[in-house]
C-alpha positions in Angstrom: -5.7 19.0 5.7 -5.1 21.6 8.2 -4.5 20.1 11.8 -1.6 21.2 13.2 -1.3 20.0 16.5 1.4 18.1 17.6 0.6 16.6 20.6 -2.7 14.3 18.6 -2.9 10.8 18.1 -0.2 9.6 16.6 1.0 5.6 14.5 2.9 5.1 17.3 0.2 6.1 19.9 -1.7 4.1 18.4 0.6 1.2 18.8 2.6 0.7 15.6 6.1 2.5 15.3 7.4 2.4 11.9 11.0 3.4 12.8 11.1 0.4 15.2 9.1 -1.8 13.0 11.7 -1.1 10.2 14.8 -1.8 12.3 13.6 -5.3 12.8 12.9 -6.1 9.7 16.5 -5.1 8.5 17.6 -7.0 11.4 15.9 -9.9 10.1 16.9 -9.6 6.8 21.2 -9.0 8.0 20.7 -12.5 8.9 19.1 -14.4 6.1 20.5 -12.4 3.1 19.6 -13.7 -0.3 18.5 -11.6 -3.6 16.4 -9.1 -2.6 15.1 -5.2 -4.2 13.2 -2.4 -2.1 9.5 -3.9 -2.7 9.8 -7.4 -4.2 12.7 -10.2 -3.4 14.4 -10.7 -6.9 15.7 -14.3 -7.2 18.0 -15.1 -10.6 16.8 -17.6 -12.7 19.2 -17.2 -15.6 17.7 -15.1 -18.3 15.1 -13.3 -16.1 14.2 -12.8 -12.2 11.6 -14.5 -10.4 10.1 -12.2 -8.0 8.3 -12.8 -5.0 6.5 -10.3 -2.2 4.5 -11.0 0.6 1.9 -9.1 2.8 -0.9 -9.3 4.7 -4.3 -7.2 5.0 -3.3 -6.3 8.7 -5.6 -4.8 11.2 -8.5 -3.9 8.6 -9.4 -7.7 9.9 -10.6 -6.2 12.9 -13.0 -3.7 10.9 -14.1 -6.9 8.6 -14.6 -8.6 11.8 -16.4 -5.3 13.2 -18.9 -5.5 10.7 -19.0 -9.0 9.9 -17.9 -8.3 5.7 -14.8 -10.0 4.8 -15.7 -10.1 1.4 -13.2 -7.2 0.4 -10.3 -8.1 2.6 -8.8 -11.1 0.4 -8.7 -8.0 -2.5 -6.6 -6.0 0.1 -4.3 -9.1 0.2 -3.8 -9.6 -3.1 -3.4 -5.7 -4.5 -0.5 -5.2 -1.4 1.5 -7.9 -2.8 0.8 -7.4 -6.7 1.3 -3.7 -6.1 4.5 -3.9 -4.5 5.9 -6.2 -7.5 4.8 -3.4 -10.0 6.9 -1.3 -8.2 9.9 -3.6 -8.7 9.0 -3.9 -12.5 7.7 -7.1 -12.3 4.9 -8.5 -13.7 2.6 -10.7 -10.8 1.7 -13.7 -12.3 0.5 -16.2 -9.1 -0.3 -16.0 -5.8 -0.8 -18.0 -2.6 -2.3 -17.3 0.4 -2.2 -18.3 4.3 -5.6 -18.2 6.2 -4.7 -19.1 10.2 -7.9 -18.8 12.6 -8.7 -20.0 16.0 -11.6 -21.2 15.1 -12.7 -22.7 11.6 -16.0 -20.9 10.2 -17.5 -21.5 6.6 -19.0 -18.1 6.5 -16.2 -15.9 6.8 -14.2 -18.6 5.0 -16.4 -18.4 2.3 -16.4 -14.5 2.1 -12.6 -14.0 2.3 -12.2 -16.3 -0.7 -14.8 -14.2 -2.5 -12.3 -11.3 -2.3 -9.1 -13.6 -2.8 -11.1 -14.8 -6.4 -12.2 -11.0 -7.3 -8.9 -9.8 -6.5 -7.2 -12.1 -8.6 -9.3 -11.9 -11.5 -8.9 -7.9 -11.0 -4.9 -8.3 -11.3 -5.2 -11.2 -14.2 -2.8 -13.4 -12.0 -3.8 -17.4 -11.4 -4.4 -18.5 -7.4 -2.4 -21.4 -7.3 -3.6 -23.0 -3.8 -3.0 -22.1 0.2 -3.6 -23.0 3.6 -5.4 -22.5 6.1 -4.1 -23.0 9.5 -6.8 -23.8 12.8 -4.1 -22.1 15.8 -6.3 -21.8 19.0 -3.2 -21.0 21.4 -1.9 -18.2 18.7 -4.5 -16.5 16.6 -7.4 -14.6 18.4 -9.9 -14.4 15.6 -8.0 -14.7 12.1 -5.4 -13.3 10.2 -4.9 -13.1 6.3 -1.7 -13.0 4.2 0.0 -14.0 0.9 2.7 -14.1 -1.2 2.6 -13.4 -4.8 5.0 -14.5 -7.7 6.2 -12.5 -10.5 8.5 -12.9 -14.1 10.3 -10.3 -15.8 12.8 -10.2 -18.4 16.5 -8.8 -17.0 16.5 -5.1 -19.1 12.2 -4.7 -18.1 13.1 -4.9 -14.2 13.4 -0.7 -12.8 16.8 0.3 -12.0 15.1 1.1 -8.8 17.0 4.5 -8.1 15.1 7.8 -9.4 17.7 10.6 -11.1 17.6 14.2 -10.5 15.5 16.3 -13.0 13.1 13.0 -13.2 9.2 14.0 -13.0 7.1 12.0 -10.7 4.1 11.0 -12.3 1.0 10.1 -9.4 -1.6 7.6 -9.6 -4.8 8.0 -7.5 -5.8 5.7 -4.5 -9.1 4.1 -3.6 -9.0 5.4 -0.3 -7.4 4.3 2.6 -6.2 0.9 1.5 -4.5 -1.3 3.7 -2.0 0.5 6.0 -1.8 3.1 9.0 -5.6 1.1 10.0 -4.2 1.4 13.5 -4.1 5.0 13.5 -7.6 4.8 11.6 -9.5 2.6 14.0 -7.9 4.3 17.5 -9.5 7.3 15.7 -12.7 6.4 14.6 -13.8 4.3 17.9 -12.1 7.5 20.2 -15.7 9.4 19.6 -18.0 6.9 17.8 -18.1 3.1 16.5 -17.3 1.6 13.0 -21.4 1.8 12.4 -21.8 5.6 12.8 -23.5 6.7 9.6 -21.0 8.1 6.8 -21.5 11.8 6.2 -21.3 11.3 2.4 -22.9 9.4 -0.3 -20.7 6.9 -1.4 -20.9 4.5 1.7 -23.5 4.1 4.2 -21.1 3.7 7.6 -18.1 4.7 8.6 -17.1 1.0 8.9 -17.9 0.3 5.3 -15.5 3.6 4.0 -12.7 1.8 6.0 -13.0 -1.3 4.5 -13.0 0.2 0.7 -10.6 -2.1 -1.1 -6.7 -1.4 -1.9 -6.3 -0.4 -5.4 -4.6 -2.6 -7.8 -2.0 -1.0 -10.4 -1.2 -4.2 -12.3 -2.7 -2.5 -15.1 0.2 0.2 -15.4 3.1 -2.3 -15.6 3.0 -2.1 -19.3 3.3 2.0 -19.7 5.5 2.5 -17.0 8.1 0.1 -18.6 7.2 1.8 -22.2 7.9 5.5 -20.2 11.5 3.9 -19.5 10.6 4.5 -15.2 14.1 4.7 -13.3 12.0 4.1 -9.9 8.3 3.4 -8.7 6.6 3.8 -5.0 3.8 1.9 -3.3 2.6 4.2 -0.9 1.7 1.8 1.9 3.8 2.3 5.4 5.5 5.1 6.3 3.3 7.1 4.1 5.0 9.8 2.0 8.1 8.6 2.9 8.1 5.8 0.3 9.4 8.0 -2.1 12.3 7.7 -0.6 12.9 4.0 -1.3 13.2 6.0 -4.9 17.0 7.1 -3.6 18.3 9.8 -1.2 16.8 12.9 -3.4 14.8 15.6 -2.4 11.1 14.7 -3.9 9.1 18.1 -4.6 5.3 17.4 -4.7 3.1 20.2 -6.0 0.0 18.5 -7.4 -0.9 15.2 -5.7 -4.3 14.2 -5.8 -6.8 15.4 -3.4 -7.1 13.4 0.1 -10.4 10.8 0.1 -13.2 12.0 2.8 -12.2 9.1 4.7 -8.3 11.0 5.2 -10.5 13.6 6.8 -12.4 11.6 9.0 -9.9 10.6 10.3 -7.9 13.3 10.8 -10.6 15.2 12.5 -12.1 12.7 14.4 -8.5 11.7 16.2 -7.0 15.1 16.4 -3.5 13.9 14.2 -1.4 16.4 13.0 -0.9 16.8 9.1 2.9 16.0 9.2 1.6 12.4 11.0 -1.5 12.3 8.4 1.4 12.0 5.2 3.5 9.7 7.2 0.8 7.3 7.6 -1.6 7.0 4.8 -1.5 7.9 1.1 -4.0 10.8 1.4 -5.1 9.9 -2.0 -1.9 9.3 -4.1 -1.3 5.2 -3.8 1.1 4.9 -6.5 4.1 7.0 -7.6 6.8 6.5 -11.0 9.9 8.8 -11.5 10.1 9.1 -14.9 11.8 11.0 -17.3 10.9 14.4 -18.1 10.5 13.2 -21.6 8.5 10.7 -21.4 6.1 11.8 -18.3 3.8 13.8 -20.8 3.0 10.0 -22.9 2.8 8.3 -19.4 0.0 10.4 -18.1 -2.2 10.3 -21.8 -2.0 6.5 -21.7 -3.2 6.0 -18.0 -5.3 8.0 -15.3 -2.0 9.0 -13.8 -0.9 13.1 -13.4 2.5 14.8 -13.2 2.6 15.7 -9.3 6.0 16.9 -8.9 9.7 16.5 -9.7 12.9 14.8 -8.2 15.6 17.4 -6.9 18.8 17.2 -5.4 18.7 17.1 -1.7 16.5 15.0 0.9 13.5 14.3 2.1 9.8 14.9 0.9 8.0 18.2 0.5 4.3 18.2 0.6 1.3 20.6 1.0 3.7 22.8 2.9 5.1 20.3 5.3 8.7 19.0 5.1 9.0 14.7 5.9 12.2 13.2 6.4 
């Protein structure tokens, strides 16, 4: 990644500020209190916690809708709310979800429930029912979220907070997955439309890279606890600066994985800086432990993870030469 210039298209821009957006949800959450962790709400229910997250796929709709496929997007839904209870140390077991249109259609009903079924399947957790709401006066087109429930013994939740001389151990993306799509569609419809054809060989449009499906890392919960992990990030909003959520260290990376084609795209195509790029979007790293640096090595031979850097005293997150706070 190598664009530079400042004055590109930017998250906020684009219409979604993440410093305001995270002001009002702590606003929100000074008033109702309750049990709560960095990624999953951790309720007490005597000799283990009951977690619960909840999510939704977003503005990706609009590319489903774009292109008239939302057969992935119920996937997306699923994998940003299992994802974030792995994070916690928690192991998803259920989910629900909440469909609300303006306008009731079969097809599209049938085809996000194709993705809700794979996705579940994917993450070995049971769909336990939802609803679907018909809101003429306050949905334009649809919009898809969820909540997913989770067990976990007391001594297998994280401690949440990483310790200095931890490693951080990556985990590869899919692609884009389900955040910063703002930024993605203002830049791919500023010179072009979601059907341009993809300059690669993996997907046929542009539309159809956008759309790839969030990754699911239910399948890590059991080697991350074995690895003793003090502290796990989804990357999802905000970008690099997940880590973060870790503790207030200073997180070194020098060997994440490689950005997608898609990170590329879009960086070209909308002119947004680097710094804004690893803000935004995972650029290829969805999934992050801090581990111990005796137990990273055992980590990355029993998964498809790699050591991408280490915790330090200080702030911050250093990356490919740029400096996020």
């Amino acid at each position: 990644m190598t664009n530079d210039d400042s004055e590109g298209m930017t998250y906020a821009d684009a219409g979604v500020d993440i410093e305001a957006s995270e002001a009002a949800t702590a606003a929100l959450v000074a008033q109702v209190g309750g049990g709560s962790g960095d990624y999953a709400g951790l309720l007490d229910i005597g000799d283990r916690y009951l977690g619960l997250a909840t999510d939704g796929v977003g503005t990706k709709l609009l590319v489903a809708e774009a292109l008239g496929d939302y057969s992935t997007v119920g996937i997306d839904c699923i994998a940003m709310n299992a994802n974030d209870l792995v994070a916690a140390g928690v192991r998803p077991v259920a989910f629900v979800d909440y469909l609300a249109v303006d306008n009731p259609d079969e097809t599209f009903a049938e085809q996000v429930g194709q993705g809700l079924a794979a996705g579940a399947e994917a993450a070995n957790i049971e769909l336990v029912g939802g609803e679907t709401a018909v809101m003429p006066e306050v949905i334009n087109g649809l919009d898809l979220a969820g909540t997913c429930a989770g067990l976990s013994k007391k001594d297998a939740i994280f401690p949440g907070e990483a310790d200095v001389g931890d490693v951080l151990v990556g985990f590869p993306s899919s692609g884009i997955h389900s955040n910063g799509l703002t930024l993605a569609r203002k830049a791919a419809t500023s010179d072009g439309d979601y059907d341009d054809t993809w300059d690669g060989d993996d997907y046929e449009t542009v539309g159809e890279a956008l759309l790839e499906p969030t990754r699911l890392y239910t399948y890590l919960l059991d080697d991350l606890r074995a690895a003793e992990t003090n502290a796990a990030a989804h990357i999802t909003g905000g970008g690099w600066t997940n880590l973060e959520r870790m503790g207030e260290f200073h997180y070194a990376i020098d060997d994440a994985f490689d950005p997608h084609p898609i990170f590329e795209f879009v960086q070209t195509r909308g002119g947004v800086s680097d710094e804004e790029m690893h803000k935004t979007f995972n650029m290829g790293t969805g999934f992050v432990a801090a581990v111990p640096e005796s137990n990273a090595n055992a980590l990355v031979e029993a998964t498809d993870g790699r050591v991408i850097g280490r915790v330090e005293s200080g702030d911050g997150v250093s990356i490919r030469s740029l400096d996020l706070k």
